[in-house]
C-alpha positions in Angstrom: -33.9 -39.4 13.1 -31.1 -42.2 13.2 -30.1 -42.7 9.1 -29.9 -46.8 8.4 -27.4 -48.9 9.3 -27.9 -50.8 5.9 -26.7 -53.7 7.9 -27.9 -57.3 6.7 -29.3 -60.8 8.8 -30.2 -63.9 7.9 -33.7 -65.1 8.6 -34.4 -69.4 8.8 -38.1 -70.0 8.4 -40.4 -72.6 6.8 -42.0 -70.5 3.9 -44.6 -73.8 3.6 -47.9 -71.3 3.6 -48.2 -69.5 0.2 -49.3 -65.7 0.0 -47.9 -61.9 1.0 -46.4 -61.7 4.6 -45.6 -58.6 6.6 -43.1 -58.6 9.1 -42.5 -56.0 11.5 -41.1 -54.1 14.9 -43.5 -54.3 17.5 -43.7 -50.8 18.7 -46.5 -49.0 17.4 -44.5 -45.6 16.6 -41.7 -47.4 15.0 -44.0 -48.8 12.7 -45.4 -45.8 12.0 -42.1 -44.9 10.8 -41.3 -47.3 8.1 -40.6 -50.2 10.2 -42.3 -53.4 8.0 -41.3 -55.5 5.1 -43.4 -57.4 3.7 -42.2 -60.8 1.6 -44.2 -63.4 -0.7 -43.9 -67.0 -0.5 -45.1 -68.7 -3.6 
């Protein structure tokens, strides 16, 4: 296992649609290993 980078980005979006969203890698056994976030938009 590769330990985190704990490196940071910046993320534009139009948070305009209220409630808990999950964002995450695409590949099935990444996500299985910790891979999502999730972030609310009130």
């Amino acid at each position: 296992m590769v330990p985190a980078s704990r490196e940071s980005v910046y993320i534009a979006s139009a948070a305009d649609n209220p409630g808990d969203w999950m964002f995450r890698c695409h590949v099935l056994a990444h996500q299985m290993g910790g891979m999502t976030a999730t972030f609310r938009v009130a």
